[in-house]
C-alpha positions as CSV (number, residue, x, y, z in Angstrom):
1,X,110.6,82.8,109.0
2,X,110.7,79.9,111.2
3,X,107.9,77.0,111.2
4,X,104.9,78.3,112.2
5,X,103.4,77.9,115.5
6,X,100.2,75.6,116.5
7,X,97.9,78.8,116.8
8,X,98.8,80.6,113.4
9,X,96.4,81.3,110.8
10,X,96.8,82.6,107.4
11,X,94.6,85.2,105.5
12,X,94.7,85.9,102.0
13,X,96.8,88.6,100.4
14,X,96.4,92.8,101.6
15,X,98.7,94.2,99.8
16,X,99.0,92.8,95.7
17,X,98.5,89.3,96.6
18,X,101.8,89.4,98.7
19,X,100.9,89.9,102.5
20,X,99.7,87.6,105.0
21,X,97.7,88.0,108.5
22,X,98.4,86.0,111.6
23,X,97.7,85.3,115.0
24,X,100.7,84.0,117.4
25,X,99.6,82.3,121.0
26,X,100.6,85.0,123.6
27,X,103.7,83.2,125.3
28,X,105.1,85.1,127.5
29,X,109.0,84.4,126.5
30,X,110.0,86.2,129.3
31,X,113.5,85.9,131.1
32,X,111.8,85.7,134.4
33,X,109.8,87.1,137.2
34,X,109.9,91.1,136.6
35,X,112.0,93.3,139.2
36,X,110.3,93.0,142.7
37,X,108.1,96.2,143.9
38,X,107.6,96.8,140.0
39,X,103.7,96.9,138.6
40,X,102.1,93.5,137.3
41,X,102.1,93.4,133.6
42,X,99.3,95.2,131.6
43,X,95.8,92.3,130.9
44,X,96.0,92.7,127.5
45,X,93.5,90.3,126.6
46,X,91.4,92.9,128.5
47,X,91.7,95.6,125.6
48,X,91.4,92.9,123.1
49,X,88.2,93.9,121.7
50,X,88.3,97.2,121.3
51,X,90.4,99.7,119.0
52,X,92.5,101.9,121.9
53,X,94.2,103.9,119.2
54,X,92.5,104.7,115.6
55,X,94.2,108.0,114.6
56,X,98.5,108.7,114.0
57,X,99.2,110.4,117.1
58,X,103.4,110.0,117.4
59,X,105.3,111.7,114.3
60,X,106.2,109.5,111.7
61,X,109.2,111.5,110.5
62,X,111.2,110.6,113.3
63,X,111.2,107.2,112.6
64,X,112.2,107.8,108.6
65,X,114.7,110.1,109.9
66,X,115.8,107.2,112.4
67,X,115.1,104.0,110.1
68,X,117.3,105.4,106.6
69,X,114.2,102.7,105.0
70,X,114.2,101.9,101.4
71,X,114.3,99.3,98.8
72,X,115.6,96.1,99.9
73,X,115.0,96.9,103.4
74,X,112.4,94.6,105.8
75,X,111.4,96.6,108.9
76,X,109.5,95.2,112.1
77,X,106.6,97.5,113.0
78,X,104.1,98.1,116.0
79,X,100.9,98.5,114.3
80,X,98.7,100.6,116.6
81,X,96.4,102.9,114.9
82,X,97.9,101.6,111.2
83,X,99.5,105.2,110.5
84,X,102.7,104.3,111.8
85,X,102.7,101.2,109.4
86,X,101.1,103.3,106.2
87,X,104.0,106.0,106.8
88,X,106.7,104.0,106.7
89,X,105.9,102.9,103.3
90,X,106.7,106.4,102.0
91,X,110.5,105.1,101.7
92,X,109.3,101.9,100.2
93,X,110.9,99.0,102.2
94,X,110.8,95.2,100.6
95,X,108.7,94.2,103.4
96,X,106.8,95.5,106.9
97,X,106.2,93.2,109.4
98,X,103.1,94.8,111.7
99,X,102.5,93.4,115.0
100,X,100.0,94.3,117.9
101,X,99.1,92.4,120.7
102,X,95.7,94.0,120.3
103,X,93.5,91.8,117.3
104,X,91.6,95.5,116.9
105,X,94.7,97.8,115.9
106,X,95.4,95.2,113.2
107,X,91.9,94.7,111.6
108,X,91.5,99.1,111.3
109,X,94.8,98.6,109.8
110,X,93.2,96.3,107.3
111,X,90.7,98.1,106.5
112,X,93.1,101.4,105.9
113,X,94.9,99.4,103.7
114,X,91.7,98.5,101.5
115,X,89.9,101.7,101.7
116,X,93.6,103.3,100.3
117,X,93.5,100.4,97.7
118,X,90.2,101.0,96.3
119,X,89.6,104.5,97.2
120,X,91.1,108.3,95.8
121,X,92.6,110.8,97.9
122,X,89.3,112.4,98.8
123,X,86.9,110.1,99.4
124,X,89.6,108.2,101.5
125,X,89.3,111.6,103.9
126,X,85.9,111.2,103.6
127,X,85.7,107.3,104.5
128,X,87.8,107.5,107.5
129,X,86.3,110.7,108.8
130,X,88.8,113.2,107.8
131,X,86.0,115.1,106.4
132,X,82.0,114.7,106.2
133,X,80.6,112.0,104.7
134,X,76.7,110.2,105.2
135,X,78.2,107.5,102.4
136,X,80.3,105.7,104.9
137,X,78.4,102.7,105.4
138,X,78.0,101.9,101.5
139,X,81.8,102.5,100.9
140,X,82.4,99.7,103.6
141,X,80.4,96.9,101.9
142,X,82.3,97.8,99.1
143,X,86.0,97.1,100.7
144,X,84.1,94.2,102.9
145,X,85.6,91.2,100.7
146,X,89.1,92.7,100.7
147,X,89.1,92.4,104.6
148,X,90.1,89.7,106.7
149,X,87.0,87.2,108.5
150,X,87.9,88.2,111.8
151,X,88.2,91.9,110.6
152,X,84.9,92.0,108.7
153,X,83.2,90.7,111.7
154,X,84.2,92.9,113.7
155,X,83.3,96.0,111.7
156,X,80.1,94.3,111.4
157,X,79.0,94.0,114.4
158,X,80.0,97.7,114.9
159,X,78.9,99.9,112.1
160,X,78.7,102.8,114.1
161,X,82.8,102.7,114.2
162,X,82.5,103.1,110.6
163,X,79.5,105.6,110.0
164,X,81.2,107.9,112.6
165,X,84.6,107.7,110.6
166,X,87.1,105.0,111.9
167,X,89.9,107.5,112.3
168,X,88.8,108.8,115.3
169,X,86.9,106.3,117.0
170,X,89.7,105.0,119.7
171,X,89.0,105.1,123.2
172,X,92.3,107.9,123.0
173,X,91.0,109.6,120.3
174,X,87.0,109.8,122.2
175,X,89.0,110.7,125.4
176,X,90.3,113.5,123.5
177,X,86.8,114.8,122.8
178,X,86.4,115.6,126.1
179,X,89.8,117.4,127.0
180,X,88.5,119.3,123.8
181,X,85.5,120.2,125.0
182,X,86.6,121.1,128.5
183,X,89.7,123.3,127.0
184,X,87.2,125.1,124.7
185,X,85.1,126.3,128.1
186,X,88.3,127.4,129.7
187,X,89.9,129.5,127.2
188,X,87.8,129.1,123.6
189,X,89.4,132.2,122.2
190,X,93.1,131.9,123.4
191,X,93.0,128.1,121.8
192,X,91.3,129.3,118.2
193,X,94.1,132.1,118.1
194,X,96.8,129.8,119.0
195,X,96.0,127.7,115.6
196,X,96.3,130.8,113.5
197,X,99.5,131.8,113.5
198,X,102.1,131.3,111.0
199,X,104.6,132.7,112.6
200,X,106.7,131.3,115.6
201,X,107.9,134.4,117.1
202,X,104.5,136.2,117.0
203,X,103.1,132.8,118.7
204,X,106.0,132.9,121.1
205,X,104.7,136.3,122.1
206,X,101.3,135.0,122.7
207,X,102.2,132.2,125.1
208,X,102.9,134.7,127.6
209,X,99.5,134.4,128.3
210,X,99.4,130.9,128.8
211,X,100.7,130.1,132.1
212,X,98.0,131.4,134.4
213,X,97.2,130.1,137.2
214,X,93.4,128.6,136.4
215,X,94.9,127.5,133.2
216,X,97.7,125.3,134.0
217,X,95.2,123.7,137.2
218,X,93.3,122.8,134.3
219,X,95.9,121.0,132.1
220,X,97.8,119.7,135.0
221,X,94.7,118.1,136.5
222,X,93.4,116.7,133.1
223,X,97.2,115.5,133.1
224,X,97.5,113.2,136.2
225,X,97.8,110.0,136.9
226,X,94.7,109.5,138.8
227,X,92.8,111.5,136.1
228,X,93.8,109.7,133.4
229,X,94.0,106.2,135.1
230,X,89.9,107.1,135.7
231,X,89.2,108.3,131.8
232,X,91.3,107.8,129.1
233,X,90.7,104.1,129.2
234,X,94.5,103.8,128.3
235,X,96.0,99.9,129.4
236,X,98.7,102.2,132.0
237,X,101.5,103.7,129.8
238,X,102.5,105.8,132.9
239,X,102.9,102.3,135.1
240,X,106.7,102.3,134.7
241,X,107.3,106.1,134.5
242,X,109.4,106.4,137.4
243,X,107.0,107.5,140.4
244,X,109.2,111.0,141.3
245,X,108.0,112.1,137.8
246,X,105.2,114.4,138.2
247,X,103.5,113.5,134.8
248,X,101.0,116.5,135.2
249,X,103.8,119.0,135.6
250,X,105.9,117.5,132.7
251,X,103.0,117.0,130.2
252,X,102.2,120.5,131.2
253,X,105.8,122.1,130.7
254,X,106.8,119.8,127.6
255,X,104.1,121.2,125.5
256,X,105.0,124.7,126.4
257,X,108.5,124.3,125.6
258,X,107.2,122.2,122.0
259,X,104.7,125.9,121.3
260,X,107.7,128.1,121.7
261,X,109.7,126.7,119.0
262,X,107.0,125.0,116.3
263,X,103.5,126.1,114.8
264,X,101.0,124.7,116.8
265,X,98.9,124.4,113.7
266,X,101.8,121.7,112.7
267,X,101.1,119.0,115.0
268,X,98.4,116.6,113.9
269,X,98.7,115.6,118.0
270,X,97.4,119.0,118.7
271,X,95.0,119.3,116.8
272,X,93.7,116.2,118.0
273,X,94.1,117.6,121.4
274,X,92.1,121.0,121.2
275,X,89.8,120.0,118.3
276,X,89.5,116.1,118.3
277,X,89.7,116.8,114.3
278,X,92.4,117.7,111.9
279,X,91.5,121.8,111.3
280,X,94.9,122.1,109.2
281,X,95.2,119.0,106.7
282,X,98.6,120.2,105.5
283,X,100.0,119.0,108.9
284,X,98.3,116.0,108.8
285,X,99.9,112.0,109.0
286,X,102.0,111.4,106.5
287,X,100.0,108.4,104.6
288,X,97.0,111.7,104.4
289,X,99.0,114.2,102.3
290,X,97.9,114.1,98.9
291,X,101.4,113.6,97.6
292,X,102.3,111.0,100.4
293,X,98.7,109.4,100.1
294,X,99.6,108.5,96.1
295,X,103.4,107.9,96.8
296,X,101.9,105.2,99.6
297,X,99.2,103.7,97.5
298,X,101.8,102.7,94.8
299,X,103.8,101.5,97.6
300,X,100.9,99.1,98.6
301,X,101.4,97.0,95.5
302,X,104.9,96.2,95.8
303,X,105.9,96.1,99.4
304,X,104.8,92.8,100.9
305,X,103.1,93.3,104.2
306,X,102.8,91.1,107.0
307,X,100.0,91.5,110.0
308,X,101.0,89.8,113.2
309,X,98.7,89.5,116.4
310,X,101.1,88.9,119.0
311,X,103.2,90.4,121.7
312,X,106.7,91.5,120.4
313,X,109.0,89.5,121.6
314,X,106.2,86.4,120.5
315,X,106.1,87.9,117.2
316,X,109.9,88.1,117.1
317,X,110.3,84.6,118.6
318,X,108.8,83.2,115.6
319,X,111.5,85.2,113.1
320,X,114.5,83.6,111.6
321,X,118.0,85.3,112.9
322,X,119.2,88.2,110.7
323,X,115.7,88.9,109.3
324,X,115.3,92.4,109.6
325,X,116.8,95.8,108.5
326,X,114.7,98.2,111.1
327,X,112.7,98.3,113.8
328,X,110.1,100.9,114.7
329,X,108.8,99.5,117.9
330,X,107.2,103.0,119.4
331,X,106.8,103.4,123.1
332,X,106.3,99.4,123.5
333,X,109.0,99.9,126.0
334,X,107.0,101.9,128.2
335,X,104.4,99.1,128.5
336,X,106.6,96.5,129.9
337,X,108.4,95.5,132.7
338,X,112.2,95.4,132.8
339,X,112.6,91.9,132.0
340,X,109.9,91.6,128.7
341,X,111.5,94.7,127.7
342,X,114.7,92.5,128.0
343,X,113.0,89.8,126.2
344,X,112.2,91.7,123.5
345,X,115.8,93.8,123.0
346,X,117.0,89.7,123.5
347,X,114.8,89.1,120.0
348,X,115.6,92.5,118.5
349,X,119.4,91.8,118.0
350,X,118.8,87.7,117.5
351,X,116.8,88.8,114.6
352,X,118.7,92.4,113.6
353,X,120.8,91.9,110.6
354,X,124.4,93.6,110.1
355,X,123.9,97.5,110.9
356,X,120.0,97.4,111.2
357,X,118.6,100.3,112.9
358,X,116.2,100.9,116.2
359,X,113.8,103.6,116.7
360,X,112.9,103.2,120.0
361,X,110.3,105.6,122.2
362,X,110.0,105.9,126.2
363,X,107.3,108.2,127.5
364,X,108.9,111.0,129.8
365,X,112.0,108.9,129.9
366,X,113.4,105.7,128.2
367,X,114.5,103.2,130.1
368,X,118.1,102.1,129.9
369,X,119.3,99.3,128.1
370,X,120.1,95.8,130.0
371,X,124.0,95.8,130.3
372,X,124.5,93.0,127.8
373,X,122.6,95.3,125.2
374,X,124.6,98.7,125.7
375,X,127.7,97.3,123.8
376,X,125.4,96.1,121.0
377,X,124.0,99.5,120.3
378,X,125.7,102.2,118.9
379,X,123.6,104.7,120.0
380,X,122.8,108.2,118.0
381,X,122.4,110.8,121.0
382,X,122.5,113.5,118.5
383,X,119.7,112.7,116.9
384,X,117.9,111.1,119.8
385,X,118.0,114.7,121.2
386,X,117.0,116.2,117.9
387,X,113.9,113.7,117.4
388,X,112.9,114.7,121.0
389,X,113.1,118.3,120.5
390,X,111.5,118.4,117.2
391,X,108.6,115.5,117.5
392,X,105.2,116.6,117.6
393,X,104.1,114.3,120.2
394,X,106.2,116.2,122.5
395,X,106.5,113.5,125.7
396,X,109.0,110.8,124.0
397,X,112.8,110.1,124.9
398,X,113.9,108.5,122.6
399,X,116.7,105.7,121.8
400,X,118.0,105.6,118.4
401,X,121.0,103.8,116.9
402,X,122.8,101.2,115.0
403,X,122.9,97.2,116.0
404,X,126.2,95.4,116.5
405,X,125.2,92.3,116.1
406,X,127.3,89.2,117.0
407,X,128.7,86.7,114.2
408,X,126.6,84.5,113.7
C-alpha cells in the first residue's frame, strides 16, 4: 500500500493476528462537477451512525462465479452487511480488502468476524438472530475485547441491536418487517403456500394466481419511489435509475419472472421479504451453511483481512498500482453520479493487476462504462446475462469481465 494518510488509524489484528482496521478522510477524488440536471451526491455522513444493511441480501454466488477467487488472490470488497465479505472467503483468497463509507457496516462486520471466531455453528445462529436466543447479551461481553474501540462503543451504547439479534436489525432489514406484515394481511395463505413448494413447475402453476388486480396495487405501491423514498430509510439507490423506469412496475414484473423459474423457498432475499426471517436455513447466505460456516471459519485464520472506512475511490486512492486480483464492488455504482463512478473505474484499473476481474452490480440497469474504460474491459455478457437471470436478488444488471490493464 501506499503511505498512509493523516487520518488513518490502525486496530489490532481480526483475523489471526493478520488484519487491520482503518479510517480514510472522505476526499472526494472526483474528476469534477457531476453531469448537469443529475441528483446531488448521497450525505453519507448522514447514515454514518447507523447500520442501513445487517443481513446478506444480494447472492454471493454470483460474485464467486464472477471473481474465479482463490489462493494467492487479493480482492477489493464493499463491506455492507459483512456477508458479502464472509462469503467470499469460501474460495480462500490471500487477502480481502473491506471498504464502506459507512463506520456501522464495518464494526457489524467485526463483530461477525469474532462471534464466527469464538463461536460454533449453532450458537453463531443463535447470536446473530438466526434462531432464538435470551443469551445474547452475555455472548457479546464475551467477544467485546476482540472488537475494535470504535466498534465496542458502538454496540455498547446499543444493546438492544444485539439482544434483538444483529442480523436483522438494519433499517432495510426493519423496513422489511413491515412489507412482511402488510403482505401477510393481503394474501397470508397464497404467501405460506408459495414457500412450500419443491417443485418449479407446480409453483409455476400456482403463480397464475398472483397477478390480480388488488395484489399487484399492493406490491407496486409498496414498490415506488415516493413509497420507499418516505420508509425504507435507504440513502436513494433509485436516484440515478433513469427516471422513464417505472421502478414499481419493474420490481413488480422481475420478481414474477425470478418465481417462475426458481424455488421461492431458495432465496434468502425472499424470505427476508415475506418473513423478515430465514424460514428455510438450507437457502441461507453462504458464510450460514453449516459446511460453508466451517469452510469460512478456517478461512479466518489464514486470509488477512483488511477493514477500510472510506469511500471507494478514497479507499482505492490510497492502494499501490497492480494491487489487486478482484473486485466485488456490488451496486456501489448505483449510488454515484457519473463522474465518482468514473473516479472509481479510474482507481479500479490503476490498481487492477494483469487479468483481474470486476463484478460489478447496477439496480434495474447498469450504467455504461466511460469511453476510456470500454477498451479496458473485456466484458463477459454471457455470464452477465446468466448472473442476472439466476441471482436471487432479482433487480441487478450486471457488468462482469476481465481488466486490460495498461503497461505499467
Amino acid at each position: 500500500m501506499r503511505k498512509a494518510s493523516a487520518g488513518m488509524t490502525m486496530q489490532r489484528d481480526l483475523a489471526n493476528q493478520s488484519a487491520t482496521h482503518s479510517s480514510l478522510p472522505g476526499r472526494s477524488h472526483t474528476r469534477g462537477k457531476s453531469t448537469e440536471g443529475e441528483p446531488g451526491a448521497i450525505p453519507w455522513k448522514k447514515f454514518s451512525q447507523r447500520i442501513s444493511y445487517s443481513s446478506c441480501n444480494e447472492d454471493s454466488r454470483s460474485e464467486l462465479k464472477a471473481l474465479h477467487l482463490g489462493a494467492g488472490k487479493r480482492v477489493f470488497c464493499i463491506t455492507a452487511g459483512g456477508g458479502r465479505v464472509l462469503n467470499l472467503l469460501h474460495d480462500r483468497p490471500q487477502e480481502v480488502v473491506a471498504v464502506d463509507v459507512n463506520p456501522t457496516q464495518n464494526y457489524l462486520l467485526e463483530l461477525k468476524i469474532a462471534a464466527m471466531r469464538a463461536l460454533s455453528y449453532e450458537p453463531y445462529l443463535r447470536f446473530l438472530g438466526v434462531r432464538p436466543a435470551r443469551d445474547r447479551l452475555k455472548v457479546y461481553q464475551g467477544l467485546r475485547p476482540d472488537l475494535s474501540k470504535a466498534a465496542g462503543a458502538f454496540f455498547d451504547a446499543r444493546p438492544q441491536i444485539v439482544r434483538r439479534g444483529a442480523l436483522f436489525q438494519g433499517s432495510l432489514e426493519r423496513f422489511l418487517v413491515h412489507v412482511a406484515r402488510v403482505s401477510h394481511i393481503v394474501r397470508p395463505i397464497w404467501i405460506n403456500r408459495l414457500f412450500k413448494f419443491d417443485d418449479i413447475t407446480k409453483q409455476r402453476h400456482f403463480l397464475d394466481g398472483w397477478n390480480t388486480r388488488a395484489w399487484r396495487f399492493v406490491g407496486e405501491t409498496l414498490c415506488r419511489r415516493s413509497f420507499l423514498e418516505m420508509f425504507s430509510r435507504d440513502p436513494g439507490f433509485w436516484r440515478f435509475v433513469p427516471p422513464e423506469v417505472p421502478l414499481h412496475r419493474r420490481i413488480f414484473d422481475l420478481m414474477h419472472r425470478y418465481l417462475c423459474n426458481h424455488l421461492a423457498r431458495d432465496s434468502h432475499l425472499l424470505q427476508l421479504v415475506f418473513f423478515a426471517r430465514y424460514i428455510y436455513e438450507p437457502a441461507m447466505p453462504i458464510y450460514l451453511l453449516p459446511g460453508s460456516f466451517e469452510r469460512i471459519r478456517e478461512a479466518l485464520k489464514t486470509t488477512r483481512i483488511t477493514i477500510v472506512t472510506a469511500p471507494a475511490a478514497a479507499a482505492l486512492a490510497d492502494i499501490a498500482d497492480g494491487t489487486f486480483d478482484g473486485y466485488s464492488i456490488a451496486d456501489v455504482s448505483s449510488y454515484l453520479s457519473e463522474s465518482d463512478f468514473g473516479t472509481l473505474m479510474d482507481e479500479i484499473m490503476r490498481t487492477a493487476r494483469a487479468e483481474a476481474r470486476l463484478c460489478s452490480r447496477g439496480i434495474f440497469v447498469h450504467r455504461p462504462l466511460h469511453p476510456e474504460h470500454v477498451r479496458q474491459v473485456r466484458r463477459d455478457h454471457n455470464l452477465e446475462r446468466r448472473l442476472a437471470f439466476d441471482d436471487l436478488a432479482m433487480v441487478h444488471e450486471f457488468l462482469v469481465g476481465t481488466l486490460q490493464t495498461e503497461s505499467r
